[in-house]
py3Dmol code that shows the C-alpha trace and the ligand (Angstrom):
import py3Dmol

protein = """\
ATOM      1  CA  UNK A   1      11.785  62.409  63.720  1.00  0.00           C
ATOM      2  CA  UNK A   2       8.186  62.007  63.538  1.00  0.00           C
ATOM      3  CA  UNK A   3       6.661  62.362  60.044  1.00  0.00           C
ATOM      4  CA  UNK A   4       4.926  65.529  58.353  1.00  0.00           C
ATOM      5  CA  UNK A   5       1.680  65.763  56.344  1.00  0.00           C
ATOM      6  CA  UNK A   6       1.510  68.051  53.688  1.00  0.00           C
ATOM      7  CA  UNK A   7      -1.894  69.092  52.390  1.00  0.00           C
ATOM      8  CA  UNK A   8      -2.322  70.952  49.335  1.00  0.00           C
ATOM      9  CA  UNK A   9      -5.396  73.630  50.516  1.00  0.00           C
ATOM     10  CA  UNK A  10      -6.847  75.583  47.987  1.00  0.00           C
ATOM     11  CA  UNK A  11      -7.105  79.450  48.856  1.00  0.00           C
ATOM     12  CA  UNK A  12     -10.316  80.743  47.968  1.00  0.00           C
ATOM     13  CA  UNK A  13     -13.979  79.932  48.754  1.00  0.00           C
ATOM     14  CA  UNK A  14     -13.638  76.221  49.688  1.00  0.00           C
ATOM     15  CA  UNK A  15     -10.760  77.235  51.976  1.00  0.00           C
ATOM     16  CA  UNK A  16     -12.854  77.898  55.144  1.00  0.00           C
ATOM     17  CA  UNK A  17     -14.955  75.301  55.065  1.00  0.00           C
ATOM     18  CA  UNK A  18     -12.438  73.255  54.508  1.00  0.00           C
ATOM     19  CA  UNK A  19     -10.507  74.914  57.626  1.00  0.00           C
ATOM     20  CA  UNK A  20     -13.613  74.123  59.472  1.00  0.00           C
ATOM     21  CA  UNK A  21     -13.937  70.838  58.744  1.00  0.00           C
ATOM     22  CA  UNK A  22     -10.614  70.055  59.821  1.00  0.00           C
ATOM     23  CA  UNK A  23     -11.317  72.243  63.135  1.00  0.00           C
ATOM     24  CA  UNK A  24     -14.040  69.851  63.719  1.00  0.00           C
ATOM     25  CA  UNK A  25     -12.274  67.271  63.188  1.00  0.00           C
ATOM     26  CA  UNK A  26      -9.892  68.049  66.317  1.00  0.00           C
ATOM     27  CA  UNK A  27      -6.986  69.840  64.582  1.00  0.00           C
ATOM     28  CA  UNK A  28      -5.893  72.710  66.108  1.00  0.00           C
ATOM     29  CA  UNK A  29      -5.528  75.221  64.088  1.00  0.00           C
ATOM     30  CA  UNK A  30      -4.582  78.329  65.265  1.00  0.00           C
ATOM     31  CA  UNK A  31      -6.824  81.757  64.595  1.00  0.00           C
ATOM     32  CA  UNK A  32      -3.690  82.971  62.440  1.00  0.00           C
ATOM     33  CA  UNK A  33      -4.256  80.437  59.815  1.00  0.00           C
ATOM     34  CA  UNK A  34      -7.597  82.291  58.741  1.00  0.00           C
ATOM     35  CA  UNK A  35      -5.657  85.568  58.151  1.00  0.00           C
ATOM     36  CA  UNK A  36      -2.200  84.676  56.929  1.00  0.00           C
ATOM     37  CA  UNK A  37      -0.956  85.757  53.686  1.00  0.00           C
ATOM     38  CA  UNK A  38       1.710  83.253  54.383  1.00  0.00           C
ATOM     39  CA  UNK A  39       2.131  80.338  51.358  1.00  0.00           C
ATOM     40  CA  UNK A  40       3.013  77.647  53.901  1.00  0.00           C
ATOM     41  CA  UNK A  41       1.725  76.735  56.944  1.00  0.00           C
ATOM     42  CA  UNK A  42       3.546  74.487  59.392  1.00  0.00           C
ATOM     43  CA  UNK A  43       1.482  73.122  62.133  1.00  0.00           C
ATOM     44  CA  UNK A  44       3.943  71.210  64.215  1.00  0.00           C
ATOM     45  CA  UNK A  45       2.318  69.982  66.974  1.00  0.00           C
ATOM     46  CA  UNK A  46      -0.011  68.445  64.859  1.00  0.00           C
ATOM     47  CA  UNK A  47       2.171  67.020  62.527  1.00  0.00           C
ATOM     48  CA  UNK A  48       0.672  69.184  59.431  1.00  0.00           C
ATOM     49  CA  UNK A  49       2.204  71.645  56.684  1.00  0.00           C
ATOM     50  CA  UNK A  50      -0.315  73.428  54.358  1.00  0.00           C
ATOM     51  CA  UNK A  51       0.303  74.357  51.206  1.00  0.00           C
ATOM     52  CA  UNK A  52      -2.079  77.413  49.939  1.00  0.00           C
ATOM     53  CA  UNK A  53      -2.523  76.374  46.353  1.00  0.00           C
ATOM     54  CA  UNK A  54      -4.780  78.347  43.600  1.00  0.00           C
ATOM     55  CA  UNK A  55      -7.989  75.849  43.355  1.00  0.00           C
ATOM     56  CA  UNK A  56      -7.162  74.453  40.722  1.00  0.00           C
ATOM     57  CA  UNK A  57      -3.598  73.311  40.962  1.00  0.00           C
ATOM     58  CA  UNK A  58      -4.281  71.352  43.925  1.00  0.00           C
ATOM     59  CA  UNK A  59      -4.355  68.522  42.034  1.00  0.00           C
ATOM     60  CA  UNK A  60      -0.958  69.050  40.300  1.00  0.00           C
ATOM     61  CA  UNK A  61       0.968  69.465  43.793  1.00  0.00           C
ATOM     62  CA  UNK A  62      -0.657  66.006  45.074  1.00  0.00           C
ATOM     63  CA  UNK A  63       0.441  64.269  41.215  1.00  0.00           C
ATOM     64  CA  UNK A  64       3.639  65.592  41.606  1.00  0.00           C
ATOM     65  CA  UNK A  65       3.781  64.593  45.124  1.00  0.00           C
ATOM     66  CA  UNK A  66       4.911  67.909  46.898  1.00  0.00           C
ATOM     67  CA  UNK A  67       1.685  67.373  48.710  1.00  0.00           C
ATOM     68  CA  UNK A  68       0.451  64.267  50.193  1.00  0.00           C
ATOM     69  CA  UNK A  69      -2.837  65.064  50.409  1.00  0.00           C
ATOM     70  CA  UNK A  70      -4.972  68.092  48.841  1.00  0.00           C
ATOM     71  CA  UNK A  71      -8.714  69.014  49.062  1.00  0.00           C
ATOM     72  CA  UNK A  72      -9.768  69.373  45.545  1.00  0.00           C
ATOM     73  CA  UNK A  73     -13.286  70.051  44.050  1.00  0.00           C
ATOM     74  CA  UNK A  74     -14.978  67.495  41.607  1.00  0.00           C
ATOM     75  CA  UNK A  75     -14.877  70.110  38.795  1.00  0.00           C
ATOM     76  CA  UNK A  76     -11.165  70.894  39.009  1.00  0.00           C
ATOM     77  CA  UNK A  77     -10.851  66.714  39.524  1.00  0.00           C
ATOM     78  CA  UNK A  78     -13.075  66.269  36.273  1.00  0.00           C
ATOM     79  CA  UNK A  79     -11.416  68.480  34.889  1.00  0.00           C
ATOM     80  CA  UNK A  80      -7.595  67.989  35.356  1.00  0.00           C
ATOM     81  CA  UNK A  81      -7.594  64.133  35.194  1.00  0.00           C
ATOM     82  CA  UNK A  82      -4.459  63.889  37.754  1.00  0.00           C
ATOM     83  CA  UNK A  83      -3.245  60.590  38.564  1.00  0.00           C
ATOM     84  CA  UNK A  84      -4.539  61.143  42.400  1.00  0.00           C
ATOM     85  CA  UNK A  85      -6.868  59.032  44.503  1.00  0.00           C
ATOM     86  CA  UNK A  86     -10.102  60.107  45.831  1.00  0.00           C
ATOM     87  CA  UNK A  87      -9.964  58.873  49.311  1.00  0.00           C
ATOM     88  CA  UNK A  88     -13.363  60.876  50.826  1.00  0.00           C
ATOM     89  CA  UNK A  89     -16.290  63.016  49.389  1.00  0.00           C
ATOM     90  CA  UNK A  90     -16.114  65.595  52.060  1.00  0.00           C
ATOM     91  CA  UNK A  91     -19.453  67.321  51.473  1.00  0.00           C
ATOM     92  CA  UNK A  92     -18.535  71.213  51.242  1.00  0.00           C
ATOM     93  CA  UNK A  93     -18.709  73.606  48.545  1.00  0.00           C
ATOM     94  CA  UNK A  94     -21.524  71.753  47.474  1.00  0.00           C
ATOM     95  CA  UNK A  95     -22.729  73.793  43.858  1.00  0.00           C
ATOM     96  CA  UNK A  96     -22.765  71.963  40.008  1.00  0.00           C
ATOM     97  CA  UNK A  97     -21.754  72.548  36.891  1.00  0.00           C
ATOM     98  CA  UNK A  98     -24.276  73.691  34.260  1.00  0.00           C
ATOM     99  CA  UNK A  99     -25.234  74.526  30.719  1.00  0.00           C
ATOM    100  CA  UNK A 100     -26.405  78.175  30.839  1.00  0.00           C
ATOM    101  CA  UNK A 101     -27.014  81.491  28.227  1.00  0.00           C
ATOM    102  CA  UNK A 102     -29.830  84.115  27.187  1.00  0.00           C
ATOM    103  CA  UNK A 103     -32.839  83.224  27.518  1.00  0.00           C
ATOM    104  CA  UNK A 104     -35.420  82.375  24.900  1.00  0.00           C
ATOM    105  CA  UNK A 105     -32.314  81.400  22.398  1.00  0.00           C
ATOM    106  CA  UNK A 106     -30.884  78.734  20.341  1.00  0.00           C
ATOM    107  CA  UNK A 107     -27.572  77.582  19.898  1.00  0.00           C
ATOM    108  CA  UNK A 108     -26.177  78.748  15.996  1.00  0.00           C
ATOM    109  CA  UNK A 109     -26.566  75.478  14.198  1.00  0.00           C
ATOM    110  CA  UNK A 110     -23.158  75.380  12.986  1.00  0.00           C
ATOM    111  CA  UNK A 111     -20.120  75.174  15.745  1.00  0.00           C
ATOM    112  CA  UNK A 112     -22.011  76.326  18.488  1.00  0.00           C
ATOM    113  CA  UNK A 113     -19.919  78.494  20.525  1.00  0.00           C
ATOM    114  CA  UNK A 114     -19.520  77.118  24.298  1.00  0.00           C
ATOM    115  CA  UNK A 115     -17.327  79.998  27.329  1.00  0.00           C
ATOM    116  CA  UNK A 116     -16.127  77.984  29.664  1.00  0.00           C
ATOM    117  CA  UNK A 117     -13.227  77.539  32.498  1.00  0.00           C
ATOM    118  CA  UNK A 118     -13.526  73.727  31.996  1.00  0.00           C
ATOM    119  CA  UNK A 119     -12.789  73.226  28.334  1.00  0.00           C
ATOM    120  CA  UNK A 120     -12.278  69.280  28.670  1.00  0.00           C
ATOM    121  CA  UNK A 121     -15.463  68.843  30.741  1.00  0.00           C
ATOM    122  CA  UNK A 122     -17.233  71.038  28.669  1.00  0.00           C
ATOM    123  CA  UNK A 123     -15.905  69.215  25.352  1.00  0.00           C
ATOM    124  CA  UNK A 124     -16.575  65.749  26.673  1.00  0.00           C
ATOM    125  CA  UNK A 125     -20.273  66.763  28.031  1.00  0.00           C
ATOM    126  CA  UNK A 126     -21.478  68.097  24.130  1.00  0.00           C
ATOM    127  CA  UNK A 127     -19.700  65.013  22.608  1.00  0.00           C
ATOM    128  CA  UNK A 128     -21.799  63.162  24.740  1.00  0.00           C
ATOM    129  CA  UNK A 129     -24.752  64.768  23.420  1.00  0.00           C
ATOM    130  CA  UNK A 130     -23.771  64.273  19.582  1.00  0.00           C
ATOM    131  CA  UNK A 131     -23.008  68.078  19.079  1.00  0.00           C
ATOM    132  CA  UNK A 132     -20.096  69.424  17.563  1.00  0.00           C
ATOM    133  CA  UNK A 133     -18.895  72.751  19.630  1.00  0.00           C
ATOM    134  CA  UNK A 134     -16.074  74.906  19.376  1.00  0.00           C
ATOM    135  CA  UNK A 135     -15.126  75.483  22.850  1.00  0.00           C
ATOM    136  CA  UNK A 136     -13.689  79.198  23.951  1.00  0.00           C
ATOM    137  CA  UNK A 137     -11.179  78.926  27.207  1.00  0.00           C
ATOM    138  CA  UNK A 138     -11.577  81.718  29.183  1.00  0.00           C
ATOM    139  CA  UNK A 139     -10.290  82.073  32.865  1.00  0.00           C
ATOM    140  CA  UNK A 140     -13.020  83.808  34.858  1.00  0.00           C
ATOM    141  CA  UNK A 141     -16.305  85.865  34.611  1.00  0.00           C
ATOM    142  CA  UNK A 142     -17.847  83.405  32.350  1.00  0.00           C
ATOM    143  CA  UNK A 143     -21.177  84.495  32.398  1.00  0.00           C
ATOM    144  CA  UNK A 144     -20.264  87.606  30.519  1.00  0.00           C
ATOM    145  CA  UNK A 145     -19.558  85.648  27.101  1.00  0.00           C
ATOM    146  CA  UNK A 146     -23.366  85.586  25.940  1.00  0.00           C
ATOM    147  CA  UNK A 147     -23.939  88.726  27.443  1.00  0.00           C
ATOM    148  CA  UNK A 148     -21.367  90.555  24.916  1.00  0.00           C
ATOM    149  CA  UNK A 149     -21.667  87.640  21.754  1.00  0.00           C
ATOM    150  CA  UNK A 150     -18.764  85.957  22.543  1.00  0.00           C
ATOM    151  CA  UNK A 151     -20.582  82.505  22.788  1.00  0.00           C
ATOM    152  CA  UNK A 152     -23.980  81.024  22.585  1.00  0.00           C
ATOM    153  CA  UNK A 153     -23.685  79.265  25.572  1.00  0.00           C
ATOM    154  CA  UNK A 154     -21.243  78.977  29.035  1.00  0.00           C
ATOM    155  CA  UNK A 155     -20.645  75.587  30.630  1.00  0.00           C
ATOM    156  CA  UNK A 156     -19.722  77.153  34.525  1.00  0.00           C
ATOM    157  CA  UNK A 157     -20.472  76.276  38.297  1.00  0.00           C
ATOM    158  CA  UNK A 158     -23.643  77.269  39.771  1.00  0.00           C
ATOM    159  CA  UNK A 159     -23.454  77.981  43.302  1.00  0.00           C
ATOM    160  CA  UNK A 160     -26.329  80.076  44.663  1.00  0.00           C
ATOM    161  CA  UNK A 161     -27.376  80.660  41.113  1.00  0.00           C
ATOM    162  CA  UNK A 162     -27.029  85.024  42.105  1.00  0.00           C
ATOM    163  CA  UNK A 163     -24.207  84.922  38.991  1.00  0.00           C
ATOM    164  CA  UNK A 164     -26.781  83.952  36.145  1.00  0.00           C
ATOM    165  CA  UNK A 165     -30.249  85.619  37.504  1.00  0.00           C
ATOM    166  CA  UNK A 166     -28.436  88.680  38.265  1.00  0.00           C
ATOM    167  CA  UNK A 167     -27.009  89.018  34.236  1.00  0.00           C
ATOM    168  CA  UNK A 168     -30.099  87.691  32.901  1.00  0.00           C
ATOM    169  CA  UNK A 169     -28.948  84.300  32.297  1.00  0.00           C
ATOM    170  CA  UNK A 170     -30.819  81.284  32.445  1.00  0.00           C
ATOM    171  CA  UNK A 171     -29.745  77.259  33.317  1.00  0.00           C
ATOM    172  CA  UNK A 172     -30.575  75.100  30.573  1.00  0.00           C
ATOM    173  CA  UNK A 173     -29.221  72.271  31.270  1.00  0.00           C
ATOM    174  CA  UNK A 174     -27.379  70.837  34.710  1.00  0.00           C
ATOM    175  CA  UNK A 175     -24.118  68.475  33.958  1.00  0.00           C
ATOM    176  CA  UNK A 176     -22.873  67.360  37.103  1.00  0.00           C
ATOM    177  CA  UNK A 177     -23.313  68.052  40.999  1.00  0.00           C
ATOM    178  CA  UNK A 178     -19.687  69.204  42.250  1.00  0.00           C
ATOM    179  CA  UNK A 179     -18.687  68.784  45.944  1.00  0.00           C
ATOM    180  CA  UNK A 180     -15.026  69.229  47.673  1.00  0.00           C
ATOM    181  CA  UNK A 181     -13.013  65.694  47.603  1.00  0.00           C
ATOM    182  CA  UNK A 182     -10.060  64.674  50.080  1.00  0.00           C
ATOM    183  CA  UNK A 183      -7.395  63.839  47.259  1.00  0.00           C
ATOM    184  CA  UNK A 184      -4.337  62.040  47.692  1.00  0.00           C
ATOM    185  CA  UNK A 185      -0.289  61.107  46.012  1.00  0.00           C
ATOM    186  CA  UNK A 186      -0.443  57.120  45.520  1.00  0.00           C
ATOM    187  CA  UNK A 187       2.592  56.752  46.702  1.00  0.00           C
ATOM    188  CA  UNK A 188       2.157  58.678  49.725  1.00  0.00           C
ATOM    189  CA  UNK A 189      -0.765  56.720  50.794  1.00  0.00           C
ATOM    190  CA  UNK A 190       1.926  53.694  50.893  1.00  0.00           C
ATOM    191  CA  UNK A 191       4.306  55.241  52.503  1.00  0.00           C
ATOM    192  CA  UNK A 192       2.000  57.724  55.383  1.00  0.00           C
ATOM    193  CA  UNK A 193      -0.790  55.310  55.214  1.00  0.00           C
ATOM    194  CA  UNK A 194      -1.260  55.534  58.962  1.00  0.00           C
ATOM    195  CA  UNK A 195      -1.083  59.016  59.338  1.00  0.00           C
ATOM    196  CA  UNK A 196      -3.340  59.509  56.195  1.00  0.00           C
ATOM    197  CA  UNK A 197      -6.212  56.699  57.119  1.00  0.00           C
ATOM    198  CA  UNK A 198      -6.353  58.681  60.584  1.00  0.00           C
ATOM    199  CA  UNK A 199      -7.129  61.581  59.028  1.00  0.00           C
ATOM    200  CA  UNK A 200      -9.512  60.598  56.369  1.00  0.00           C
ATOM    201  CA  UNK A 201     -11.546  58.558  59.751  1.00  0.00           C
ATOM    202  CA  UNK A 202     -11.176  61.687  61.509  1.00  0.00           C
ATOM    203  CA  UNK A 203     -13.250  63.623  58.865  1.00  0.00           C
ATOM    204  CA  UNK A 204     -15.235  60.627  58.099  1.00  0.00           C
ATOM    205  CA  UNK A 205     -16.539  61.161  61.336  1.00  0.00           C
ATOM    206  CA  UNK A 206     -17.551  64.801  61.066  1.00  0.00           C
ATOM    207  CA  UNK A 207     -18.646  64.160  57.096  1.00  0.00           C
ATOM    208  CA  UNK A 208     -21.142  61.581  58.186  1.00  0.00           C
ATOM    209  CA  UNK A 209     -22.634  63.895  61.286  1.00  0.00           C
ATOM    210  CA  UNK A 210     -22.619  66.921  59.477  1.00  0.00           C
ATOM    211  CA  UNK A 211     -24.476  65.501  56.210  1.00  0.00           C
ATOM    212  CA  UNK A 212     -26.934  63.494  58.610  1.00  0.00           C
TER     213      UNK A 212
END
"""
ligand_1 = """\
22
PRP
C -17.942 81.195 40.181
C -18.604 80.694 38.928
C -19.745 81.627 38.750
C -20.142 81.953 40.170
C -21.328 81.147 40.580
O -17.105 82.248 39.856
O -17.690 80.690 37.844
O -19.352 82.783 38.071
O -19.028 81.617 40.999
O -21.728 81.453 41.904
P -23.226 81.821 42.256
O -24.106 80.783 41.583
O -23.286 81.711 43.747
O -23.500 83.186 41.775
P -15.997 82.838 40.838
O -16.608 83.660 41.902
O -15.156 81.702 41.308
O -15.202 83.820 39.926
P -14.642 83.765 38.448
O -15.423 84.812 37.740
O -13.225 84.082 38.607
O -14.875 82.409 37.852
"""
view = py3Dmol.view(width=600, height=400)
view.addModel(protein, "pdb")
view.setStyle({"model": 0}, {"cartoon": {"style": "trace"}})
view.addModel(ligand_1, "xyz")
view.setStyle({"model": 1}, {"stick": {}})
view.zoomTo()
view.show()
Protein backbone atom coordinates (compact mmCIF):
# COMPACT_ATOMS: atom_id res chain seq x y z
CA UNK A 1 0.00 0.00 0.00
CA UNK A 2 1.54 3.14 -0.97
CA UNK A 3 1.87 5.74 1.82
CA UNK A 4 -0.48 8.84 2.68
CA UNK A 5 0.44 12.46 3.51
CA UNK A 6 -1.54 14.20 5.84
CA UNK A 7 -1.37 17.98 5.90
CA UNK A 8 -2.83 19.95 8.55
CA UNK A 9 -4.45 23.16 6.29
CA UNK A 10 -5.70 25.89 8.10
CA UNK A 11 -9.32 27.07 6.97
CA UNK A 12 -9.48 30.63 6.70
CA UNK A 13 -7.58 33.38 4.82
CA UNK A 14 -4.23 31.59 4.26
CA UNK A 15 -6.23 28.61 2.97
CA UNK A 16 -6.35 29.66 -0.74
CA UNK A 17 -3.22 30.73 -1.20
CA UNK A 18 -2.06 28.02 0.26
CA UNK A 19 -4.41 25.81 -2.16
CA UNK A 20 -2.77 27.73 -4.86
CA UNK A 21 0.48 27.21 -4.09
CA UNK A 22 0.11 23.65 -3.99
CA UNK A 23 -1.91 23.90 -7.47
CA UNK A 24 1.19 25.38 -8.77
CA UNK A 25 3.09 23.16 -7.55
CA UNK A 26 1.43 20.27 -9.78
CA UNK A 27 -1.10 18.81 -7.30
CA UNK A 28 -4.24 18.25 -8.55
CA UNK A 29 -6.63 19.38 -6.67
CA UNK A 30 -9.93 19.15 -7.65
CA UNK A 31 -12.43 22.45 -7.93
CA UNK A 32 -14.46 20.74 -4.95
CA UNK A 33 -11.74 21.29 -2.51
CA UNK A 34 -12.38 25.21 -2.68
CA UNK A 35 -16.07 24.71 -1.68
CA UNK A 36 -16.26 21.74 0.64
CA UNK A 37 -17.51 22.03 4.05
CA UNK A 38 -16.02 18.63 4.39
CA UNK A 39 -13.24 18.31 7.55
CA UNK A 40 -11.11 15.84 5.58
CA UNK A 41 -9.99 15.72 2.34
CA UNK A 42 -8.58 12.58 0.75
CA UNK A 43 -6.77 13.10 -2.43
CA UNK A 44 -5.86 9.63 -3.50
CA UNK A 45 -4.32 9.79 -6.56
CA UNK A 46 -2.01 12.06 -5.23
CA UNK A 47 -1.24 10.42 -2.24
CA UNK A 48 -2.64 13.45 0.08
CA UNK A 49 -5.32 13.75 3.03
CA UNK A 50 -6.08 17.32 4.31
CA UNK A 51 -6.99 18.08 7.44
CA UNK A 52 -9.05 21.59 7.69
CA UNK A 53 -7.74 22.82 10.99
CA UNK A 54 -8.74 26.35 12.75
CA UNK A 55 -5.34 28.49 12.09
CA UNK A 56 -4.15 28.16 14.92
CA UNK A 57 -4.21 24.55 15.91
CA UNK A 58 -2.30 23.57 13.00
CA UNK A 59 0.50 23.35 14.92
CA UNK A 60 -0.99 21.05 17.63
CA UNK A 61 -2.18 18.34 14.93
CA UNK A 62 1.55 18.27 13.39
CA UNK A 63 3.04 17.99 17.49
CA UNK A 64 0.75 15.43 18.08
CA UNK A 65 1.47 13.85 14.85
CA UNK A 66 -2.13 13.32 13.36
CA UNK A 67 -0.69 15.44 10.63
CA UNK A 68 2.57 15.07 9.01
CA UNK A 69 2.85 18.18 7.70
CA UNK A 70 0.75 21.56 8.32
CA UNK A 71 1.06 25.11 6.85
CA UNK A 72 1.24 27.31 9.81
CA UNK A 73 1.80 31.14 10.04
CA UNK A 74 4.88 32.63 11.95
CA UNK A 75 2.52 34.28 14.49
CA UNK A 76 0.59 31.15 15.44
CA UNK A 77 4.42 29.38 15.29
CA UNK A 78 5.72 32.27 17.67
CA UNK A 79 3.17 31.94 19.39
CA UNK A 80 2.39 28.23 20.21
CA UNK A 81 6.05 27.06 20.58
CA UNK A 82 5.15 23.36 19.19
CA UNK A 83 7.84 20.96 19.00
CA UNK A 84 7.53 21.05 14.93
CA UNK A 85 10.15 21.77 12.31
CA UNK A 86 10.10 24.56 9.95
CA UNK A 87 11.04 22.92 6.78
CA UNK A 88 10.15 26.10 4.13
CA UNK A 89 9.13 29.85 4.42
CA UNK A 90 6.49 29.65 1.81
CA UNK A 91 5.95 33.36 1.19
CA UNK A 92 1.99 33.86 1.49
CA UNK A 93 -0.08 35.65 3.84
CA UNK A 94 2.63 37.91 4.05
CA UNK A 95 1.27 40.81 6.96
CA UNK A 96 3.22 41.50 10.69
CA UNK A 97 2.51 41.80 13.93
CA UNK A 98 2.37 45.26 15.53
CA UNK A 99 2.07 47.53 18.52
CA UNK A 100 -1.01 49.69 17.82
CA UNK A 101 -3.82 52.14 19.91
CA UNK A 102 -5.35 55.82 19.83
CA UNK A 103 -3.57 58.11 18.60
CA UNK A 104 -1.80 60.99 20.28
CA UNK A 105 -1.74 58.72 23.70
CA UNK A 106 0.44 57.26 26.26
CA UNK A 107 0.50 54.09 27.81
CA UNK A 108 -0.85 54.48 31.89
CA UNK A 109 2.47 54.37 33.64
CA UNK A 110 1.54 51.70 35.89
CA UNK A 111 0.62 48.03 34.28
CA UNK A 112 -0.01 49.19 31.01
CA UNK A 113 -2.84 47.36 29.65
CA UNK A 114 -1.86 45.34 26.29
CA UNK A 115 -5.45 43.32 23.97
CA UNK A 116 -4.05 40.86 22.27
CA UNK A 117 -4.70 37.21 20.55
CA UNK A 118 -0.97 36.43 21.15
CA UNK A 119 -0.54 36.80 24.87
CA UNK A 120 3.02 34.98 24.94
CA UNK A 121 4.34 37.01 21.98
CA UNK A 122 2.93 39.96 23.24
CA UNK A 123 4.41 39.27 26.91
CA UNK A 124 7.83 38.33 25.64
CA UNK A 125 7.98 41.51 23.10
CA UNK A 126 7.31 44.27 26.32
CA UNK A 127 9.74 42.20 28.51
CA UNK A 128 12.05 42.79 25.92
CA UNK A 129 11.54 46.36 26.12
CA UNK A 130 11.90 46.57 30.09
CA UNK A 131 8.08 47.27 30.60
CA UNK A 132 5.96 45.59 32.90
CA UNK A 133 2.32 44.91 31.14
CA UNK A 134 -0.61 43.16 32.18
CA UNK A 135 -1.64 41.38 29.17
CA UNK A 136 -5.67 40.92 28.38
CA UNK A 137 -6.39 37.54 26.14
CA UNK A 138 -9.01 38.15 23.98
CA UNK A 139 -9.95 35.92 20.90
CA UNK A 140 -10.82 38.26 18.04
CA UNK A 141 -11.71 41.92 17.09
CA UNK A 142 -8.77 43.24 18.87
CA UNK A 143 -8.74 46.54 17.69
CA UNK A 144 -11.88 47.33 19.58
CA UNK A 145 -10.07 47.18 23.15
CA UNK A 146 -8.74 50.93 23.02
CA UNK A 147 -11.61 51.95 21.24
CA UNK A 148 -14.02 51.06 24.35
CA UNK A 149 -11.00 51.43 27.41
CA UNK A 150 -10.38 48.05 27.69
CA UNK A 151 -6.54 48.49 27.07
CA UNK A 152 -4.05 51.11 26.24
CA UNK A 153 -2.64 49.32 23.62
CA UNK A 154 -3.32 45.93 21.15
CA UNK A 155 -0.39 43.81 20.03
CA UNK A 156 -2.37 42.22 16.56
CA UNK A 157 -1.50 41.39 12.80
CA UNK A 158 -1.51 44.05 10.33
CA UNK A 159 -2.43 42.97 7.02
CA UNK A 160 -3.57 45.75 4.68
CA UNK A 161 -3.60 48.02 7.67
CA UNK A 162 -7.89 48.78 6.59
CA UNK A 163 -8.53 47.24 10.45
CA UNK A 164 -6.64 50.15 12.37
CA UNK A 165 -7.19 53.33 9.87
CA UNK A 166 -10.70 52.44 9.56
CA UNK A 167 -11.26 52.58 13.81
CA UNK A 168 -8.95 55.34 14.15
CA UNK A 169 -6.08 53.44 15.28
CA UNK A 170 -2.64 54.10 14.70
CA UNK A 171 0.79 51.58 14.45
CA UNK A 172 3.24 52.52 16.90
CA UNK A 173 5.45 50.19 16.84
CA UNK A 174 6.04 46.97 14.26
CA UNK A 175 7.27 43.56 16.16
CA UNK A 176 7.76 41.08 13.66
CA UNK A 177 7.04 40.43 9.80
CA UNK A 178 4.73 37.16 9.72
CA UNK A 179 4.62 34.94 6.58
CA UNK A 180 2.94 31.26 6.10
CA UNK A 181 5.64 28.36 7.02
CA UNK A 182 5.54 24.60 5.69
CA UNK A 183 5.63 22.88 9.27
CA UNK A 184 6.33 19.44 9.95
CA UNK A 185 6.01 16.08 12.90
CA UNK A 186 9.86 15.11 13.53
CA UNK A 187 9.18 11.90 13.42
CA UNK A 188 7.34 11.93 10.32
CA UNK A 189 10.07 13.56 8.47
CA UNK A 190 12.07 10.17 9.42
CA UNK A 191 9.76 8.02 8.58
CA UNK A 192 7.99 9.93 4.97
CA UNK A 193 11.18 11.70 4.37
CA UNK A 194 10.92 10.98 0.66
CA UNK A 195 7.54 11.81 0.17
CA UNK A 196 7.96 14.99 2.38
CA UNK A 197 11.49 16.36 0.74
CA UNK A 198 9.47 15.99 -2.69
CA UNK A 199 7.06 18.11 -1.64
CA UNK A 200 8.89 20.78 0.16
CA UNK A 201 11.29 20.85 -3.58
CA UNK A 202 8.12 20.95 -5.30
CA UNK A 203 7.08 24.26 -3.58
CA UNK A 204 10.59 25.33 -3.33
CA UNK A 205 10.33 25.61 -6.84
CA UNK A 206 7.22 27.76 -7.11
CA UNK A 207 8.39 29.82 -3.68
CA UNK A 208 11.57 30.87 -5.37
CA UNK A 209 9.69 31.93 -8.92
CA UNK A 210 6.92 33.46 -7.37
CA UNK A 211 9.03 35.73 -4.81
CA UNK A 212 11.58 36.50 -7.76
C1 LIG B 1 -7.06 40.09 11.57
C2 LIG B 1 -6.31 40.92 12.56
C3 LIG B 1 -6.82 42.30 12.31
C4 LIG B 1 -7.08 42.29 10.82
C5 LIG B 1 -5.96 42.96 10.10
O1 LIG B 1 -8.31 39.78 12.08
O2 LIG B 1 -6.54 40.46 13.88
O3 LIG B 1 -8.01 42.53 13.01
O4 LIG B 1 -7.16 40.92 10.42
O5 LIG B 1 -6.19 42.98 8.70
P1 LIG B 1 -6.08 44.32 7.86
O6 LIG B 1 -4.78 44.99 8.27
O7 LIG B 1 -6.04 43.86 6.44
O8 LIG B 1 -7.26 45.16 8.15
P2 LIG B 1 -9.27 38.66 11.48
O9 LIG B 1 -9.91 39.13 10.23
O10 LIG B 1 -8.49 37.40 11.37
O11 LIG B 1 -10.41 38.56 12.55
P3 LIG B 1 -10.46 38.53 14.13
O12 LIG B 1 -11.16 39.78 14.48
O13 LIG B 1 -11.22 37.31 14.42
O14 LIG B 1 -9.07 38.50 14.69
Amino acid sequence: MSEILTIAMPKGRIFEEAVDLLRKAGYLLPPEFDESRKLIIEIEEEGLRFILAKPTDVPTYVEHGVADIGIAGKDVMLEEERDVYELLDLQISGCYLAVAGLPNTKMNDVAPKIATKYPNVAAAYFREQGEQVEIIKLNGSIELAPIIGLADRIVDIVSTGRTLVENGLVEYERIVDVTSRLIVNPVSYRIKDKMINDLVARLSKVVSVEVN
